[in-house]
C-alpha positions as CSV (number, residue, x, y, z in Angstrom):
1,X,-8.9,5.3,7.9
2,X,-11.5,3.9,10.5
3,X,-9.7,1.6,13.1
4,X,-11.4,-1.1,14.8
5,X,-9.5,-3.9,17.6
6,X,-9.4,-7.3,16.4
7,X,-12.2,-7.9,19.1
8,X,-15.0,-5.4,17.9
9,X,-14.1,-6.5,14.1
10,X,-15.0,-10.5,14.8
11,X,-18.1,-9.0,16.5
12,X,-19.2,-7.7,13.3
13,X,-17.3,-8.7,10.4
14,X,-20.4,-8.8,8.4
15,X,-21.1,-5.3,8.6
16,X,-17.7,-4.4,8.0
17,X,-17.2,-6.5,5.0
18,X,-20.1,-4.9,3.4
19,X,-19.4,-1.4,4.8
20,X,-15.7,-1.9,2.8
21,X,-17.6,-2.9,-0.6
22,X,-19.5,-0.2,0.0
23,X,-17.4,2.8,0.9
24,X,-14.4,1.9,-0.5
25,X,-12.6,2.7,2.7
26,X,-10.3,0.6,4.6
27,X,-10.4,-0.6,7.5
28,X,-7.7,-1.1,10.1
29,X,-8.1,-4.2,12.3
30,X,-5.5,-4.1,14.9
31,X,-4.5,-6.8,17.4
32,X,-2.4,-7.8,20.6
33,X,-0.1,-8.7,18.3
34,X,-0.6,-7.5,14.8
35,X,-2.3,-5.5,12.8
36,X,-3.7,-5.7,9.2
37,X,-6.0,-3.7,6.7
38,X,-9.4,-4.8,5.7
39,X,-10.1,-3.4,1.7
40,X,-12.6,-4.3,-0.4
41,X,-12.2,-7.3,-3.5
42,X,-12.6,-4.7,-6.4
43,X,-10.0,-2.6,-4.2
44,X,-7.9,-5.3,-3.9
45,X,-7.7,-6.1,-7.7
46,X,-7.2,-2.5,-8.5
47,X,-4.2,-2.1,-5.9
48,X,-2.6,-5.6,-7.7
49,X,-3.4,-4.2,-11.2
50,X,-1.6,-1.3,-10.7
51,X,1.3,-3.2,-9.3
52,X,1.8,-5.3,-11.7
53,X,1.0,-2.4,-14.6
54,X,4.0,-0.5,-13.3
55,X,6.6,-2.9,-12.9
56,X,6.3,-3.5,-16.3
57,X,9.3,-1.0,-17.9
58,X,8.3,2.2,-19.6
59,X,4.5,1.6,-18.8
60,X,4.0,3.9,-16.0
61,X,5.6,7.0,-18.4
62,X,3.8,5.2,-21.3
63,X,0.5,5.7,-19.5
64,X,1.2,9.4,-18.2
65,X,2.2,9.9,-22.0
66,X,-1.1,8.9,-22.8
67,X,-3.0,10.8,-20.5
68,X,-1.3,13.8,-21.7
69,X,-2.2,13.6,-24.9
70,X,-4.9,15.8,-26.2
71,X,-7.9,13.0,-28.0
72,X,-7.5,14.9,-31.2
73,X,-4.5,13.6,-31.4
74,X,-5.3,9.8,-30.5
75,X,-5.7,7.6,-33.3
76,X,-8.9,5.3,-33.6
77,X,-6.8,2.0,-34.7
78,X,-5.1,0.3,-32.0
79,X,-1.0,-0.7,-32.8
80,X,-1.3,-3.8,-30.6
C-alpha cells in the first residue's frame, strides 16, 4: 500500500482520488497525529457489502456451499 503524509495528500488529492478509482489500491494518508486509509467508493461499498453479508448467520458457509457446487448441479429456479 502506497503511503503518502497528510501534507503531500492535500497537495494532490485530486490525483489521488482518481489514482484510487483507478487502481483500486489504497492509499495510506498518515499524519502528526493520525493516520487513515484512502479507498475508492465502489471499494468502499464492496468492503460494507461483505460486512454486512457475513454477519448475517449461516451466509458466509451458505455462500462457500454455493461456490462449491458444481453448476450441473444448480437449479435454474430461484427458492427465494
Amino acid at each position: 500500500m502506497t503511503t503518502v503524509t497528510a501534507t503531500a495528500a492535500r497537495k494532490s488529492l485530486y490525483n489521488l482520488v482518481d489514482d484510487v478509482a483507478l487502481s483500486h489500491d489504497p492509499i495510506q494518508i498518515v499524519g502528526k497525529r493520525h493516520s487513515a486509509v484512502l479507498v475508492s467508493e465502489d471499494d468502499w461499498r464492496a468492503i460494507q457489502e461483505t460486512l454486512f453479508l457475513t454477519s448475517i448467520p449461516g451466509m458466509r458457509e451458505s455462500i462457500q456451499k454455493g461456490l462449491s457446487a458444481p453448476i450441473e448441479e444448480c437449479s435454474e429456479e430461484l427458492a427465494w
